[in-house]
N, C-alpha and C positions, 0 to 999 in steps of 0.2 A: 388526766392531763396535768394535774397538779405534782400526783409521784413523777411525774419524765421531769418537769422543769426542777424539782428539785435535785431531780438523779441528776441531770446535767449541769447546776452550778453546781455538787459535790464534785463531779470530774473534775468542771473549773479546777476546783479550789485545791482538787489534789496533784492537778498539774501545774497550776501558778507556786504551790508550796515544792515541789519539783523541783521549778526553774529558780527557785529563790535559791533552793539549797544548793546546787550546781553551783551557780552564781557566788556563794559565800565560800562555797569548796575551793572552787580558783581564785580567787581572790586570795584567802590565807596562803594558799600552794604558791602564789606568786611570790606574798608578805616574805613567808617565810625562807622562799628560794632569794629574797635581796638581802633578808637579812644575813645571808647563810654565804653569799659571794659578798655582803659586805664582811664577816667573820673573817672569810679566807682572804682578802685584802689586804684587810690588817693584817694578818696573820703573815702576809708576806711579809708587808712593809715592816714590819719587825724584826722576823728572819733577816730582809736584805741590811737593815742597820746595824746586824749583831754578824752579820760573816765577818770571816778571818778578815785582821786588815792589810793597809796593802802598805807597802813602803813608803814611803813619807816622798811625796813629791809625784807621786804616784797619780794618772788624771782621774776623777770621779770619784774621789777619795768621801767613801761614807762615815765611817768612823768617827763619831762625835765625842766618844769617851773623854776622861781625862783623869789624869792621877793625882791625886793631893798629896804635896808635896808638906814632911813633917816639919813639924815646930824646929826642931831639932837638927835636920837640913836647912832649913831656912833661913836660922842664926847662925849659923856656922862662918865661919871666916874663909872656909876653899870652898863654900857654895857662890856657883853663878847662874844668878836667875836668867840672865840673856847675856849674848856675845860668844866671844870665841875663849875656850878656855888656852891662856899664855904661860903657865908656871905647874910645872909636874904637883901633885895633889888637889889643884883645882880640879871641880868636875859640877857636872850638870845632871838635870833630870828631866827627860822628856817629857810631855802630855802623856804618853801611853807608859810612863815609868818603867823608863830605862835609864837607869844612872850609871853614865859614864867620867868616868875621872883619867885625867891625864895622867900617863908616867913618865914619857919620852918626848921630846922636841927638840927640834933643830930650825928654827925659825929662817935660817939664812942660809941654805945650802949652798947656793948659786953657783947651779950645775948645770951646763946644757949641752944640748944634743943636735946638731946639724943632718938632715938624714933629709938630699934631694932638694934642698930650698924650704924644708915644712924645719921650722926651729921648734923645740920641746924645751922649755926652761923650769926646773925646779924651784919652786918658790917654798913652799915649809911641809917638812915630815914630823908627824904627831902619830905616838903610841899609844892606844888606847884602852882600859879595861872598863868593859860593860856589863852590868850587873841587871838583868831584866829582873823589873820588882813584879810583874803581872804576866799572865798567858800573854794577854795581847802584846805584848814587848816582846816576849819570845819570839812567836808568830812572825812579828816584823823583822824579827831580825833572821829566822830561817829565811823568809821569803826574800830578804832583800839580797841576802850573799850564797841565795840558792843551796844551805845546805840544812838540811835535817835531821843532823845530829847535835844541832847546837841545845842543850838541853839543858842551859844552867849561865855561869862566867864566862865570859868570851874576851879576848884581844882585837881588835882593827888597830890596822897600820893604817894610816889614811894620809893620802900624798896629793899636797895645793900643786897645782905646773898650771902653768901658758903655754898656747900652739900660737905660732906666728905662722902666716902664710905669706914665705917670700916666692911666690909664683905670682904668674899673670891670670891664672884660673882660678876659681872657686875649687874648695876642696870640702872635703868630707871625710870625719873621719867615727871611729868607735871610742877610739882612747886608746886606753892600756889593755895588751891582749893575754901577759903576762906576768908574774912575780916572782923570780926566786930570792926568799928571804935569808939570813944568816946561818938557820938552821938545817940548808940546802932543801926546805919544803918547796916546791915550783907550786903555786896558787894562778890558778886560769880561768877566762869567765863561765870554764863551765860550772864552777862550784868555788864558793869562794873570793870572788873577784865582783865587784860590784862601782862599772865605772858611770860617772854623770848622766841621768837619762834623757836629758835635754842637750847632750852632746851630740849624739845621735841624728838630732832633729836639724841641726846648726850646719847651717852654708858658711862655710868661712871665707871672705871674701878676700881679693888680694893684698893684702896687705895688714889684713886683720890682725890681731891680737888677742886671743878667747882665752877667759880664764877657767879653768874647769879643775874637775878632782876624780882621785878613785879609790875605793876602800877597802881593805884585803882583810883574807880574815886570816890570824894568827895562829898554829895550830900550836896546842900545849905540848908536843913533842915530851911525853912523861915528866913536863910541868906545870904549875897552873898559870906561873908566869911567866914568861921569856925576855928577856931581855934583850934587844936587837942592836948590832951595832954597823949591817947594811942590807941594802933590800938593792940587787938588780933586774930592772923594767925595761920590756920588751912592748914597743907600744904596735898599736892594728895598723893593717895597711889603709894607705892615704888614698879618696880614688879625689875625680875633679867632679864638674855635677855631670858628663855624659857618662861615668861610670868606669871612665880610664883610669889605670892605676898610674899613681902619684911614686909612691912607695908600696912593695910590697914586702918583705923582709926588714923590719928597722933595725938599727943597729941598738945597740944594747946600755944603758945609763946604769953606772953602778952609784946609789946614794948612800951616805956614808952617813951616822949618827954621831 
């Protein structure tokens, strides 16, 4: 009688040691299945802070980077920390270091263009050379004028204009749909042409006055610099907000350096 009750708390005891070990087997398998989706977590949120970035103005902008700006820019007398560069050799250096310095401006063009009641008025053409000091400057700058050859020094033409809207509708427009610069390059938005992104979004109301921009990229045409001395702009068609055309063909602004 004594061997059975000891044979059966031995069972016991090799079925509660059993269920213990079960027990401590999923518990680790779980431990280590959170620690393992917290790994790959991070491991996203990492990745997504380090993807390519996105153009400056751009919504959900992750990119926290920034580029330290030298001793040496810094003191410089054509360095400008903030504002708009006014005098050929001034020049700037973004967050994601791209140092741009002016060559070319025309601060007063005043030139406008009548096309259906939508007025287009020139307010200042600026030549630019940009020197990406990092990947992510590049990046920015492929993504932003859609092309993928930019691989080094680059030019923007970059043109300030007003839309007035002398209708009784609201209108809507793109911007600029075209470039041809002095070197007879034609720049379009499908590459190379990069107008206000918040243009797009914009209800111009009747009577409105929207100040907006658009930035063309300069092709080296077998030089590293170009010198321009006019750019004619062919701007998108105008619709109202039911999607009727305002304008569709504009007529054509030649600005002059």
């Amino acid at each position: 009688m004594k061997k059975k009750r000891w044979w059966m708390i031995g069972i016991a005891a090799i079925i509660l040691l059993l269920l213990i070990g079960i027990a401590i087997a999923k518990f680790t398998h779980k431990n280590n299945d959170s620690q393992n989706q917290g790994q790959i977590k991070t491991s996203q949120k990492i990745n997504e802070e380090s993807i390519k970035p996105l153009q400056d103005g751009a919504k959900h902008k992750t990119n926290k980077r920034t580029y330290e700006v030298s001793k040496n820019d810094s003191n410089s007398d054509q360095y400008v920390a903030s504002g708009n560069l006014t005098k050929p050799g001034q020049y700037s250096i973004s967050p994601a270091g791209n140092r741009s310095e002016l060559q070319q401006i025309n601060a007063n063009p005043d030139q406008q263009l009548m096309d259906s009641e939508v007025s287009y008025t020139l307010n200042k053409i600026k030549v630019q050379l940009n020197q990406p000091k990092t990947d992510e400057a590049l990046q920015m700058a492929r993504m932003a004028l859609n092309d993928r050859s930019i691989d080094g020094d680059y030019q923007t033409l970059i043109l300030n204009y007003s839309i007035t809207n002398k209708t009784n509708r609201i209108i809507q427009t793109d911007g600029v749909k075209e470039v041809e610069l002095s070197s007879n390059d034609v720049v379009t938005v499908q590459s190379g042409l990069d107008n206000d992104a918040k243009l797009s979004q914009k209800m111009i109301q009747p009577g409105e006055t929207v100040e907006t921009f658009a930035t063309i990229l300069v092709g080296k045409d077998g030089q590293e610099k170009q010198i321009l001395n006019r750019a004619t702009i062919a701007f998108a068609p105008v619709l109202d907000q039911n999607q009727n055309v305002i304008t569709s063909d504009s007529q054509k602004m030649t600005a002059k350096f």
